[in-house]
Backbone as a chain_set.jsonl record, in Angstrom:
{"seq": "XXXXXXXXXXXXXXXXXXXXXXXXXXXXXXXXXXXXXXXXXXXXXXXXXXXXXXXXXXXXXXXXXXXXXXXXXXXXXXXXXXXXXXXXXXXXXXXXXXXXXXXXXXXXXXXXXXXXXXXXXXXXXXXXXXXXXXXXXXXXXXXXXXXXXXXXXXXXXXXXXXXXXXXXXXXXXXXXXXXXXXXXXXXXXXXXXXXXXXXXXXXXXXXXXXXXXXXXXXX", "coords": {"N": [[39.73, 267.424, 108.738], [42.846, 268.507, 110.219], [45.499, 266.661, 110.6], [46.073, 264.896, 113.583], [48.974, 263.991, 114.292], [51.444, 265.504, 113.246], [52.875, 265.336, 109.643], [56.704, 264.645, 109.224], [59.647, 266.018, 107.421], [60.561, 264.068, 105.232], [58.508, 262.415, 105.059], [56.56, 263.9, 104.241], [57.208, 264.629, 101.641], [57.368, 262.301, 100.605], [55.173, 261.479, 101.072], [53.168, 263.828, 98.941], [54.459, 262.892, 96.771], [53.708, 260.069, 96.063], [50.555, 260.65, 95.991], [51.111, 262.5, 93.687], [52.069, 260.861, 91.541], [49.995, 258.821, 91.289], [48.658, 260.207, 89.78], [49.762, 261.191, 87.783], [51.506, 259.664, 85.973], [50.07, 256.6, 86.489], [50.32, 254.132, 85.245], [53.065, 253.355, 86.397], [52.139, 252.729, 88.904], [51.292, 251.196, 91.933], [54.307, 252.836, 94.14], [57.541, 251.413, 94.11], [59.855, 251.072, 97.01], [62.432, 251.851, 95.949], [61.567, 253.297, 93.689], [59.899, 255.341, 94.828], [61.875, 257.271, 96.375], [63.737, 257.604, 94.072], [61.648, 259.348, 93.321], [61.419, 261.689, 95.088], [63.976, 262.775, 95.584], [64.367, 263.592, 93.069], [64.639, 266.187, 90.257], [63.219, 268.188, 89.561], [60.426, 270.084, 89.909], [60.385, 269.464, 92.832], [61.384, 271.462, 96.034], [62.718, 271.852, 98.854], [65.469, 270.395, 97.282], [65.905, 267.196, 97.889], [67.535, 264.363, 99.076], [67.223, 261.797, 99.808], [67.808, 258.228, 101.226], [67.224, 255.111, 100.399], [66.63, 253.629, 102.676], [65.947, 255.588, 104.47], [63.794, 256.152, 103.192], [61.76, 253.983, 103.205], [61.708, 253.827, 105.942], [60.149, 256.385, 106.32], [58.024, 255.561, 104.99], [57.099, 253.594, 106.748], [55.74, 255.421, 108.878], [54.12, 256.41, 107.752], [52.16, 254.716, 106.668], [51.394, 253.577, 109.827], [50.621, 255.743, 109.962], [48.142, 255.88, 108.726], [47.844, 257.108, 106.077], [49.213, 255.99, 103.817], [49.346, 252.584, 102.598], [50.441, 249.42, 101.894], [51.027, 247.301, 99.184], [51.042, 244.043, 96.892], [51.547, 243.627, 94.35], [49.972, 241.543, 91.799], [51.594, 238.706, 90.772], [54.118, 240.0, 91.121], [57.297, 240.197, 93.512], [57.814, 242.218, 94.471], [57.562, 244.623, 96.853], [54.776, 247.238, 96.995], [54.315, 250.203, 97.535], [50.782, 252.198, 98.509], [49.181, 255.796, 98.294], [46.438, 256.881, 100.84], [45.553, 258.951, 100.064], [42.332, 259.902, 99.539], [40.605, 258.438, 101.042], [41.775, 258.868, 103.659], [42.041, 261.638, 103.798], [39.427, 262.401, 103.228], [39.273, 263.547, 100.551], [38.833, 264.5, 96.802], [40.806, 263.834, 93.848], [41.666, 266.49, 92.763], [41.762, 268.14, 94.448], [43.416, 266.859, 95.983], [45.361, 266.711, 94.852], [46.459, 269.834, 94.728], [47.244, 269.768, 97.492], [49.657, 267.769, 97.446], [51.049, 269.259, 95.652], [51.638, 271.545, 96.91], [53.28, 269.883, 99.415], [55.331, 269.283, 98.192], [56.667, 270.904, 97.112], [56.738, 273.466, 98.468], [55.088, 276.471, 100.454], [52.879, 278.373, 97.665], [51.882, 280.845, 95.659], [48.846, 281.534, 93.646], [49.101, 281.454, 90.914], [51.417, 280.344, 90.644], [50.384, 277.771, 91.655], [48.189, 276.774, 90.222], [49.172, 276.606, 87.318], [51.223, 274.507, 88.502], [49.88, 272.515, 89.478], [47.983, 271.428, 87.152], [49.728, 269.85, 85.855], [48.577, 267.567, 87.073], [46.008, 267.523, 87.281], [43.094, 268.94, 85.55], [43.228, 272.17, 85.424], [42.156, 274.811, 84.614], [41.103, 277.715, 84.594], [41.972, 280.629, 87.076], [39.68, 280.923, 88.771], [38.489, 278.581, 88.837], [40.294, 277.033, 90.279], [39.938, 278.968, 92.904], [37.844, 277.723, 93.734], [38.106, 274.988, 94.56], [40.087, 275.817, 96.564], [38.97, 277.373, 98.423], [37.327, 275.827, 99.846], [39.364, 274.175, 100.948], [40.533, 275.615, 102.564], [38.612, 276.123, 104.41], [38.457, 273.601, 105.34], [41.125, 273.452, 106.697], [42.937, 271.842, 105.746], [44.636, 273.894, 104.538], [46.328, 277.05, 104.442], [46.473, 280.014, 104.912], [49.583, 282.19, 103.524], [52.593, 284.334, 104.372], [53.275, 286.943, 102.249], [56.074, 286.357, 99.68], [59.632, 287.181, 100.084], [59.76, 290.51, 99.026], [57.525, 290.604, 97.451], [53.927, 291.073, 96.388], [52.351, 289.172, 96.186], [50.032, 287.06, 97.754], [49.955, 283.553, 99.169], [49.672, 279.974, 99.516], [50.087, 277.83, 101.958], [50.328, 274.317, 103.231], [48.851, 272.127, 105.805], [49.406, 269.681, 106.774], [52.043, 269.067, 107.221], [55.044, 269.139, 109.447], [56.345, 271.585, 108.016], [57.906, 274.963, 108.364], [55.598, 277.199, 107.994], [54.77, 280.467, 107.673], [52.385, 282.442, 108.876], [50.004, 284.861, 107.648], [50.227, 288.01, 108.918], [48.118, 290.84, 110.484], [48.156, 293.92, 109.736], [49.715, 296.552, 111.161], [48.349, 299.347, 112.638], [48.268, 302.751, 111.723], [49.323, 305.857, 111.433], [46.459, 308.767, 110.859], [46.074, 309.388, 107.035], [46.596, 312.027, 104.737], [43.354, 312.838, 102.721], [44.543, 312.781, 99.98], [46.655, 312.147, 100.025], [46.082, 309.04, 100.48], [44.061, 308.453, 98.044], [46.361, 308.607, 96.223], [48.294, 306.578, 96.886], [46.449, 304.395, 96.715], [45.457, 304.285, 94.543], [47.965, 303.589, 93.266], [48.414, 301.333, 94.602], [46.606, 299.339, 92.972], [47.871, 299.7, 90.479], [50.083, 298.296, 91.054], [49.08, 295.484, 92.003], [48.037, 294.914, 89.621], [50.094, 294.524, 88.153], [51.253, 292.621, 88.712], [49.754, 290.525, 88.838], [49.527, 290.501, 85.896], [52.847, 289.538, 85.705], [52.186, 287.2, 87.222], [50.723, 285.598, 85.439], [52.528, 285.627, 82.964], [54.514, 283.978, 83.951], [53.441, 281.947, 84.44], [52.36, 281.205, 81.915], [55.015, 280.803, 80.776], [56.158, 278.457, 82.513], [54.667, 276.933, 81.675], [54.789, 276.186, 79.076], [58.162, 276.276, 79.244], [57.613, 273.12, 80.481], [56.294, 271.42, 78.795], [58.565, 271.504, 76.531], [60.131, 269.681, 77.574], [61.941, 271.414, 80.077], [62.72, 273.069, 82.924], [61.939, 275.736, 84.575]], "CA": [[40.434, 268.328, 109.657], [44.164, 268.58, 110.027], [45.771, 265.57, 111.402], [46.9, 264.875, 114.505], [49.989, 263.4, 113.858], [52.074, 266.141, 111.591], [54.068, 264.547, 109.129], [58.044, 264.98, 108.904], [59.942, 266.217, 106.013], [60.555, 262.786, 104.795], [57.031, 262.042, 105.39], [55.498, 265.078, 103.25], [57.782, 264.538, 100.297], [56.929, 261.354, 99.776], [53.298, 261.48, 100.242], [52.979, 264.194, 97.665], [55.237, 261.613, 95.564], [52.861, 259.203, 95.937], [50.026, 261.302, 94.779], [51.718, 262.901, 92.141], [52.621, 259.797, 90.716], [49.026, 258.298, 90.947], [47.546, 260.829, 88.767], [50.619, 261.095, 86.596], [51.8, 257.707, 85.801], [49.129, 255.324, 86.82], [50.779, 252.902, 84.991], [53.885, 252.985, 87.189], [52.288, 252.521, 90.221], [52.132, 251.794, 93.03], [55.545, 252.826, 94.153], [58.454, 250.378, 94.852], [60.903, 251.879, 97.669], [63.402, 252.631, 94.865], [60.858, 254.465, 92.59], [59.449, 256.471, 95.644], [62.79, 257.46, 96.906], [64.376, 258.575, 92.461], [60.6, 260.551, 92.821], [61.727, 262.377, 96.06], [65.205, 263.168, 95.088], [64.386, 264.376, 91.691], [65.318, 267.648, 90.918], [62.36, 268.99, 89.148], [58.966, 269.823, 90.606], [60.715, 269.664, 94.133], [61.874, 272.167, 96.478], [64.065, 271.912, 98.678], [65.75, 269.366, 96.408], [66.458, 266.251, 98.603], [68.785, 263.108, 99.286], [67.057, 260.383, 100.978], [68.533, 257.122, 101.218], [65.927, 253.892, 101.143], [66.129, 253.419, 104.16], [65.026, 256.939, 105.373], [62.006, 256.398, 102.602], [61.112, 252.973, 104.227], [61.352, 254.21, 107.237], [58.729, 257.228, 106.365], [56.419, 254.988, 104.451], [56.23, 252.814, 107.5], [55.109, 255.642, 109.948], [52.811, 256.797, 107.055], [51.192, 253.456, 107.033], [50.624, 253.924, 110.931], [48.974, 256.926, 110.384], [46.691, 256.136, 107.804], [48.181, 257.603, 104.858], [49.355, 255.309, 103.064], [49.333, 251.382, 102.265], [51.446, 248.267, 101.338], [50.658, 246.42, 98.095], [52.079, 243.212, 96.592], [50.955, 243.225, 93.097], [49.903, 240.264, 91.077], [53.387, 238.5, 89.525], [55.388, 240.925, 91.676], [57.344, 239.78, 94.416], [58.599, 243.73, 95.625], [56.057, 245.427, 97.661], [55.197, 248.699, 96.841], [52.939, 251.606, 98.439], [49.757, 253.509, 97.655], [48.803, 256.578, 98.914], [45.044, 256.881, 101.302], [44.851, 260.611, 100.594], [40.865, 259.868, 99.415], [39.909, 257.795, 101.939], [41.73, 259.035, 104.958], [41.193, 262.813, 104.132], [38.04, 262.317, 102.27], [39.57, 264.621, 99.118], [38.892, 264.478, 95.333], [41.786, 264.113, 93.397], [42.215, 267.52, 92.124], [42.271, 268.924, 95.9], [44.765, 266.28, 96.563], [46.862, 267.338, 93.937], [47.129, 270.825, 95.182], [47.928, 269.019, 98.752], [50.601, 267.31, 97.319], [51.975, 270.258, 95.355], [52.302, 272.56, 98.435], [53.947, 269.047, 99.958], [56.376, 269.25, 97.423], [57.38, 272.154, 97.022], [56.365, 274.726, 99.967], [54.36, 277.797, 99.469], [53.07, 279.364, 96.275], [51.147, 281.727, 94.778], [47.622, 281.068, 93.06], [49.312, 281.261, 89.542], [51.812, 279.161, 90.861], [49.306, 276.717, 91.866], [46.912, 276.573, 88.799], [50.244, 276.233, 86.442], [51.718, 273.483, 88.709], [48.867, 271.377, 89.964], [47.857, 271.214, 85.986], [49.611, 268.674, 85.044], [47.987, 266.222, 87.557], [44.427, 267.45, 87.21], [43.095, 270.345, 84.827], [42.808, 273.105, 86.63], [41.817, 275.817, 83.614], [41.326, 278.712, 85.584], [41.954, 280.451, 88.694], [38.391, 280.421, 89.674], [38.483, 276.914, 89.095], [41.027, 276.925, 91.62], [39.819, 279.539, 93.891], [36.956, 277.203, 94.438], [39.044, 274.023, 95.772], [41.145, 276.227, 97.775], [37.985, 277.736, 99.846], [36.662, 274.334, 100.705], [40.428, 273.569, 101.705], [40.939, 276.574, 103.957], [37.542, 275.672, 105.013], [38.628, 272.362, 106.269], [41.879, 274.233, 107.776], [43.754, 271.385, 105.273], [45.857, 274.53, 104.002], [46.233, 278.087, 105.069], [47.016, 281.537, 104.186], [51.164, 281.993, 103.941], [53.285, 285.758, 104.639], [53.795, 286.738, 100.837], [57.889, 286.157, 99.778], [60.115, 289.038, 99.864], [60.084, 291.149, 97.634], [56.627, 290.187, 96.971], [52.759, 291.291, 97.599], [51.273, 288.277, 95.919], [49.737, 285.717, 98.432], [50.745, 282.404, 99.209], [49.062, 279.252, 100.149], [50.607, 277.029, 102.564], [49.571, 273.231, 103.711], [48.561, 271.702, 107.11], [49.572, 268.314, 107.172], [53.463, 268.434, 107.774], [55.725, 270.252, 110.29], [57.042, 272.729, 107.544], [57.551, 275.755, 108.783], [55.093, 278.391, 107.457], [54.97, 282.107, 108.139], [51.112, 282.974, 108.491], [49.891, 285.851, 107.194], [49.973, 288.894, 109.987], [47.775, 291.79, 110.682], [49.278, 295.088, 109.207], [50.32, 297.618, 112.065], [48.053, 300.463, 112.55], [49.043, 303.784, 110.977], [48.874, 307.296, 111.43], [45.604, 308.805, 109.345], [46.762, 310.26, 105.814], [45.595, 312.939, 103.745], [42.789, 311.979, 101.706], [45.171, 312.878, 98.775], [47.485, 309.952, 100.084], [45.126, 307.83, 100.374], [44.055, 308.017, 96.416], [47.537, 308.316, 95.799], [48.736, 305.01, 97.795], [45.073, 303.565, 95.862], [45.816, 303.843, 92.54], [49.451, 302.807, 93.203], [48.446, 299.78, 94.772], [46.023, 299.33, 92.213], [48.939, 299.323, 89.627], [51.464, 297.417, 91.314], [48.533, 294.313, 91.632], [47.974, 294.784, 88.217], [51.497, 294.673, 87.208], [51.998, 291.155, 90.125], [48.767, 289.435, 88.193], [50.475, 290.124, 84.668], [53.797, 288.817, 85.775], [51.972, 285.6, 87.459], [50.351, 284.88, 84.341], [53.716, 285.341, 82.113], [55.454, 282.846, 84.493], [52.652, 280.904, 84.1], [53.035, 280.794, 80.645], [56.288, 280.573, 80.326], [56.015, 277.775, 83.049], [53.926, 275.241, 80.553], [55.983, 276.343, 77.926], [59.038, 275.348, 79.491], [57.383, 271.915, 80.585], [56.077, 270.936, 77.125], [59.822, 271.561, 75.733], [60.925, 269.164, 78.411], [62.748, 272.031, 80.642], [62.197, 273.155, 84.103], [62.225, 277.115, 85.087]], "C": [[41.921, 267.986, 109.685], [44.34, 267.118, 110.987], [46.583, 265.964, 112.825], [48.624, 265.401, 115.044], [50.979, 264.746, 113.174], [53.177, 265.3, 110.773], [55.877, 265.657, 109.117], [58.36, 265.615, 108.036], [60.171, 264.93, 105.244], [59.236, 262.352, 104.226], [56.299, 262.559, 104.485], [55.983, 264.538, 102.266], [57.172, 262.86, 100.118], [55.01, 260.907, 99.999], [52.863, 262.25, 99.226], [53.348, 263.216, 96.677], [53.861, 260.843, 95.329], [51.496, 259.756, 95.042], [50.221, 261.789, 93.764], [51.335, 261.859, 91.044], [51.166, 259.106, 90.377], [48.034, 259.044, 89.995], [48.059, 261.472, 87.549], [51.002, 260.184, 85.799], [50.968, 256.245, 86.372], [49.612, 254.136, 86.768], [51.869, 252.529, 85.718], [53.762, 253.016, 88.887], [50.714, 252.022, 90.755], [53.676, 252.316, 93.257], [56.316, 251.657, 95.149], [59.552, 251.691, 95.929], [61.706, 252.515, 96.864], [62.726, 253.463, 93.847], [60.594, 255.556, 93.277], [60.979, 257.15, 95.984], [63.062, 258.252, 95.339], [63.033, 259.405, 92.58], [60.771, 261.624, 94.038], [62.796, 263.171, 96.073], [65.289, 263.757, 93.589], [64.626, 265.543, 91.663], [64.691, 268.693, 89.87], [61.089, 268.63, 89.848], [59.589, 269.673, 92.271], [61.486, 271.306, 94.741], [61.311, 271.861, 98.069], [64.587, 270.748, 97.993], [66.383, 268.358, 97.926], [67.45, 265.032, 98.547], [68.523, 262.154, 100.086], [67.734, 258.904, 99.94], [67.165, 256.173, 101.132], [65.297, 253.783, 101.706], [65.484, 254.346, 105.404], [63.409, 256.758, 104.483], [60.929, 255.274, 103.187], [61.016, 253.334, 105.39], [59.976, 255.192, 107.319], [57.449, 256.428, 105.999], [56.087, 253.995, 106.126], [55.493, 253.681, 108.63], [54.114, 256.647, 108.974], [51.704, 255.729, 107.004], [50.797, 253.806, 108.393], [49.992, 254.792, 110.714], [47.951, 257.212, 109.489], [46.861, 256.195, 106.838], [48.525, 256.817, 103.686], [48.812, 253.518, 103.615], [50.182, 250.14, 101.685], [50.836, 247.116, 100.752], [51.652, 245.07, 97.518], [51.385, 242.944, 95.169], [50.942, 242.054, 92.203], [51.345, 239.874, 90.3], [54.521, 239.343, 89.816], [56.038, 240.267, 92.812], [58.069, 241.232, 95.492], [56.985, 244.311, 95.936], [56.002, 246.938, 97.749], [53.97, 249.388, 97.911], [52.07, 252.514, 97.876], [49.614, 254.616, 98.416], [47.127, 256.527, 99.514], [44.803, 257.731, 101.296], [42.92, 260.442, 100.47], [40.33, 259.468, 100.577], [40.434, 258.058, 103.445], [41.605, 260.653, 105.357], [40.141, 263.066, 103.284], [38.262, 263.882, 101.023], [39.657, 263.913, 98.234], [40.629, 264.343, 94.821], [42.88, 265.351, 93.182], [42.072, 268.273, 93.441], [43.764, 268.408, 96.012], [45.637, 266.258, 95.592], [47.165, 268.66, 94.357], [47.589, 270.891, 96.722], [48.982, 268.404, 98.672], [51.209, 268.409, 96.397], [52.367, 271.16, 96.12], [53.057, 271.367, 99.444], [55.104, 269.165, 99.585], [57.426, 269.875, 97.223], [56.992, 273.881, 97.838], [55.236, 275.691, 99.777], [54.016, 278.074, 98.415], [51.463, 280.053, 96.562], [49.764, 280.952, 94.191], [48.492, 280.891, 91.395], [50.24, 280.542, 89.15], [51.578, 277.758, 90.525], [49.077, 276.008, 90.775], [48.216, 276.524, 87.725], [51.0, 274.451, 86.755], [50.625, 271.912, 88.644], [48.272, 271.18, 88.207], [47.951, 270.113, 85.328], [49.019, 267.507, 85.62], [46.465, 266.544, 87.287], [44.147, 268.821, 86.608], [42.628, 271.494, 85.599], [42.619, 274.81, 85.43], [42.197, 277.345, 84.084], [41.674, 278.921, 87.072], [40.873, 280.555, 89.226], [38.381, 279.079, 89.5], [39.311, 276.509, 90.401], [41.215, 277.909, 92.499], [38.381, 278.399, 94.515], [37.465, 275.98, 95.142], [39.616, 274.851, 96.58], [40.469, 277.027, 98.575], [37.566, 276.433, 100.11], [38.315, 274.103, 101.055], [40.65, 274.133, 102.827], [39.701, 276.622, 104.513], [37.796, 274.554, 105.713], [39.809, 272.48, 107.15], [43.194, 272.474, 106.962], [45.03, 272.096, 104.629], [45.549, 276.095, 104.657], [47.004, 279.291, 104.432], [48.408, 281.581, 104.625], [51.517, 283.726, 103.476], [53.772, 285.435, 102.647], [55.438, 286.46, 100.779], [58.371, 287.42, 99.546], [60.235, 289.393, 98.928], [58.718, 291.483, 96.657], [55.052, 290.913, 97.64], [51.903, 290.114, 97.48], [50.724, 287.317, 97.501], [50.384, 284.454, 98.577], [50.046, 281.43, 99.522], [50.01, 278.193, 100.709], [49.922, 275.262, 102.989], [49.773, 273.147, 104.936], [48.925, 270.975, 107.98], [51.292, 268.455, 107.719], [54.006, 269.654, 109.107], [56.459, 271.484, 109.399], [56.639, 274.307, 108.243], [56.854, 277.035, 107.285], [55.118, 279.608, 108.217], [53.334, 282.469, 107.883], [51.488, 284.584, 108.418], [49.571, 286.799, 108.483], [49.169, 290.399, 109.623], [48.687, 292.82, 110.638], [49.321, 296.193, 110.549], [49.86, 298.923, 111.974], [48.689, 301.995, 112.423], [48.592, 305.092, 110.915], [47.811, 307.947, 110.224], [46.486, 309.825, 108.394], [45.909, 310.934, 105.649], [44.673, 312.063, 102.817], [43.297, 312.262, 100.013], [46.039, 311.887, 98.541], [47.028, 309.029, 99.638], [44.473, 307.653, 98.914], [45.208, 308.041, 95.996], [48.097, 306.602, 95.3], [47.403, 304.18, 97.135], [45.915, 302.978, 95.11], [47.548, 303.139, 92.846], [49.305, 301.659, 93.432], [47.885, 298.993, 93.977], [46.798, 298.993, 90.831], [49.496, 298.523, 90.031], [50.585, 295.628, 91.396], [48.131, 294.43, 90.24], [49.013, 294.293, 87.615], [51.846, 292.567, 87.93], [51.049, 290.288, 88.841], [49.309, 289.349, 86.592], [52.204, 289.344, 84.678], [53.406, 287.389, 86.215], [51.917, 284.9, 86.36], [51.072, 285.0, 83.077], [54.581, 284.383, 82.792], [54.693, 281.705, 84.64], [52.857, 280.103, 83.166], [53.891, 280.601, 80.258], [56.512, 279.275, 81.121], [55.447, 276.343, 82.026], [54.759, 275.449, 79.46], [57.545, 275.719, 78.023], [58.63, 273.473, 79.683], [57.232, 271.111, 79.144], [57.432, 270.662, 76.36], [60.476, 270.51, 76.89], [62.163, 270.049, 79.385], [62.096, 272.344, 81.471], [62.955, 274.682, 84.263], [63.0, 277.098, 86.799]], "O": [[42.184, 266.981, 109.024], [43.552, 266.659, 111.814], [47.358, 266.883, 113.089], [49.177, 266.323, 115.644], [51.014, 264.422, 111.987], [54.151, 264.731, 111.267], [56.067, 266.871, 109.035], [57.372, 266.081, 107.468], [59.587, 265.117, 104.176], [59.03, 262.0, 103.065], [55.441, 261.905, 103.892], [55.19, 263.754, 101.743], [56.416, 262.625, 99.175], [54.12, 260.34, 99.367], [52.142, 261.662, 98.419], [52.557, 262.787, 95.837], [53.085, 261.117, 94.414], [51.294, 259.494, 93.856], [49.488, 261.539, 92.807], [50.601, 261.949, 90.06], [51.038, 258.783, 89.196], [46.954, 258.641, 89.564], [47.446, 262.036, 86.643], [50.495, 260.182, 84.677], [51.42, 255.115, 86.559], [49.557, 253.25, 87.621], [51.922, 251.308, 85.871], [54.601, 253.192, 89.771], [49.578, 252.251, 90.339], [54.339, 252.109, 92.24], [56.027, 251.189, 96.25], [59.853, 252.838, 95.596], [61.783, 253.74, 96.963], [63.369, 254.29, 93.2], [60.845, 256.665, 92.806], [60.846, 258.121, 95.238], [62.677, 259.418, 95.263], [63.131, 260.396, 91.857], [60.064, 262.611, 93.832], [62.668, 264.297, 96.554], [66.285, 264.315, 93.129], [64.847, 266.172, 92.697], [65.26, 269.683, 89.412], [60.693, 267.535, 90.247], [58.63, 269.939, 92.996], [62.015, 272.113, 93.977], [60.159, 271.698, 98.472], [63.832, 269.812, 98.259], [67.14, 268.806, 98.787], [68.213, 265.069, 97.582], [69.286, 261.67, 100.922], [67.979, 258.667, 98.757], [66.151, 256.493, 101.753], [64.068, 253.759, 101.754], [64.933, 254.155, 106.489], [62.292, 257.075, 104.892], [59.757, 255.455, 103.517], [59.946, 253.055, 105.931], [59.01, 254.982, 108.053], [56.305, 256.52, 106.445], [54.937, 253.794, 106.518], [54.71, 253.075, 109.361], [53.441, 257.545, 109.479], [50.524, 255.941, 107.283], [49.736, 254.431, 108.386], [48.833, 254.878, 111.119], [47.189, 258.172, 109.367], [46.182, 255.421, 106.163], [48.038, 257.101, 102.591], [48.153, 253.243, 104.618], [50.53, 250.431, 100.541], [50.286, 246.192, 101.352], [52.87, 245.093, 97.697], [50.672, 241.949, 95.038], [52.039, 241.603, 91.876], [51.98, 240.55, 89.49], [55.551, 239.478, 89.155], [55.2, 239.526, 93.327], [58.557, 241.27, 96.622], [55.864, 244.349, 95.429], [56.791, 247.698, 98.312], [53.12, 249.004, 98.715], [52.333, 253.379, 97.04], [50.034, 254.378, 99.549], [46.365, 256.106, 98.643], [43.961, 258.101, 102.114], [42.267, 260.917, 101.399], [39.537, 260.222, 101.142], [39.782, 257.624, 104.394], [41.289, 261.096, 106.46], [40.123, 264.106, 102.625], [37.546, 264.866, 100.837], [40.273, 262.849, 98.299], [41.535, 264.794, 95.523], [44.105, 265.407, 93.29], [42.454, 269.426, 93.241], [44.827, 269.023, 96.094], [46.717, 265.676, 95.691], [48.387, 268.8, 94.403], [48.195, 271.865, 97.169], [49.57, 268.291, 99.748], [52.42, 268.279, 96.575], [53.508, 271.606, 96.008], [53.527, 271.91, 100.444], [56.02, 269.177, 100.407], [58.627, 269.613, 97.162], [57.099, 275.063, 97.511], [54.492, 275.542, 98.808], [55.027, 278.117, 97.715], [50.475, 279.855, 97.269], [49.707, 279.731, 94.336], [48.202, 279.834, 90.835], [50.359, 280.062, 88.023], [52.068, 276.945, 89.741], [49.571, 274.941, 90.412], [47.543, 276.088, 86.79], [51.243, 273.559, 85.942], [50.65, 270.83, 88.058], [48.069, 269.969, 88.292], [47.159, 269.487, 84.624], [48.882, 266.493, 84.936], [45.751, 265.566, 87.064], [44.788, 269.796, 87.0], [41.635, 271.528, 86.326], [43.147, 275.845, 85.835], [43.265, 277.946, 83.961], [41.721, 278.093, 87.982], [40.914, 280.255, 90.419], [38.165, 278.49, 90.559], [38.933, 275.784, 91.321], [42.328, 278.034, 93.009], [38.063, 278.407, 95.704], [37.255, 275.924, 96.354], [39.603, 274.359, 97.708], [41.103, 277.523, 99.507], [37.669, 276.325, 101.332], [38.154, 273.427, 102.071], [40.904, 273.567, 103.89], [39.733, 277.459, 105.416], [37.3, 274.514, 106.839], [39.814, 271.86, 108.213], [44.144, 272.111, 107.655], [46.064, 271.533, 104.271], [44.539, 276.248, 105.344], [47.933, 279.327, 103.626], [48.707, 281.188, 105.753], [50.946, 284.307, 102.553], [54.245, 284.48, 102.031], [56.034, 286.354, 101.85], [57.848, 288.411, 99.035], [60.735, 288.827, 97.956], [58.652, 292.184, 95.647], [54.878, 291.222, 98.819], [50.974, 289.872, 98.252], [51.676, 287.073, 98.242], [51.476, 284.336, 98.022], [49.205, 281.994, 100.222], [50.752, 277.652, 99.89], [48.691, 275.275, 102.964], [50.656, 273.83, 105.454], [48.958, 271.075, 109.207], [51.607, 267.809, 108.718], [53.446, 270.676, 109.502], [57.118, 272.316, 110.023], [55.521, 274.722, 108.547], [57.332, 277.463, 106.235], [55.508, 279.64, 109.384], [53.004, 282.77, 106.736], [52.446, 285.269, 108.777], [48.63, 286.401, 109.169], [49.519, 291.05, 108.638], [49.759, 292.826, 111.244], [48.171, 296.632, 110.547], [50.564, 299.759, 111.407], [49.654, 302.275, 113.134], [47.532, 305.399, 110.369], [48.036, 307.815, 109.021], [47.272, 310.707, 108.74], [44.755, 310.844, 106.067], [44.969, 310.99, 102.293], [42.593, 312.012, 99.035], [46.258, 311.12, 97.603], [47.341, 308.302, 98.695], [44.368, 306.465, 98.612], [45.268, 307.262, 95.044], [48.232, 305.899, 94.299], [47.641, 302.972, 97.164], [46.629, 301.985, 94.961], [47.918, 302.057, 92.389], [49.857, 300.801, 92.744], [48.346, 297.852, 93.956], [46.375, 298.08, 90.122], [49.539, 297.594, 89.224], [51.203, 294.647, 90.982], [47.81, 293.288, 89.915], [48.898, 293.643, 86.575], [52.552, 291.665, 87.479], [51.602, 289.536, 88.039], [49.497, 288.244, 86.084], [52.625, 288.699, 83.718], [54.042, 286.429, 85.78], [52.615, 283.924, 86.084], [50.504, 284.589, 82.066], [55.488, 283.936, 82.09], [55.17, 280.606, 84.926], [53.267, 278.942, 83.157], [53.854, 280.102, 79.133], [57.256, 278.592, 80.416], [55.841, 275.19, 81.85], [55.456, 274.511, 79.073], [58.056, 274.945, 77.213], [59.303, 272.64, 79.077], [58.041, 270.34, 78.628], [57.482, 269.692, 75.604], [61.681, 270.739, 76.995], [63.26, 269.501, 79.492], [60.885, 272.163, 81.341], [64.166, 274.862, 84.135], [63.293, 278.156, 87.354]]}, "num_chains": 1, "name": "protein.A"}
């Protein structure tokens, strides 16, 4: 269930970090303050791009430790103390949930084709039924939630639970004078096209999305 607690902005970004990083780089982690902090401030895979200092990331990891989330390691032959993340064990999630928990941490809102493009590189996520089925057991546990599409936009959105970001839930449409039933197949088929036309553009920014990554570039 959603926590108590909500985390900060500080707070979110670097717990996604943390996961990220554990199912990206294994080998570089845990994280030291100075690794978590260059993975927070990076300026791919984030949004809004940030600027913490150390001492704002020590400061978050320590009121993530109070609340569960994380942990403080001292690894064999190390003498810097780094941090793990407790997403498994303190919200009893799989990896490949808690990678699309830490990609809506990361970077705010998205889309399903979003999603299943981003969350990828931490855990395979093939299709979007593959990832329509994590994301009903999530909005089942009320760990993420339906988000107001973006302007301009009809696609969907999925939002997360855990921090104070502000989301825009999705609102009930505003009852409407009845149409002709000539409208009404009209206004169909149109809508009918225009999600046709949204699901072919997801899945060209999809693709063009791994495509850029692979070449080492960021859309």
């Amino acid at each position: 269930m959603p926590l108590e607690n909500k985390l900060d902005a500080n707070e979110a970004r670097l717990f996604g970090v943390l996961i990220e990083k554990s199912l990206t780089t294994p080998d570089q982690y845990p994280l030291s303050v100075h690794a978590a902090t260059a993975g927070a401030n990076q300026k791919s895979n984030r949004a809004p791009l940030m600027s913490l200092t150390e001492g704002e990331t020590t400061g978050a990891f320590a009121r993530l430790v109070v609340n569960g989330l994380a942990g403080r390691v001292v690894p064999a032959g190390s003498r810097v103390e780094k941090y793990r993340h407790n997403g498994e064990e303190r919200l009893k999630l799989e990896p490949a949930k808690l990678a699309i928990i830490a990609e809506l941490l990361m970077r705010g809102a998205q889309t399903k084709g979003e999603l299943r493009t981003r969350v990828n590189r931490m855990r395979p996520m093939p299709t979007l039924e593959t990832l329509d089925a994590h994301l009903t057991v999530l909005l089942k546990d009320g760990w993420i939630c339906s988000v107001a599409p973006a302007p301009g936009s009809r696609a969907g959105r999925f939002g997360e639970t855990l921090s104070l970001q502000d989301q825009t839930a999705v609102s009930a449409q505003p009852e409407s004078a009845p149409v002709s039933t000539t409208a009404q197949v009209g206004e169909s088929s149109l809508a009918t096209r225009v999600a046709a036309l949204e699901q072919e553009v997801e899945s060209l920014r999809g693709a063009l999305t791994s495509l850029a990554g692979k070449l080492g570039e960021t859309l």
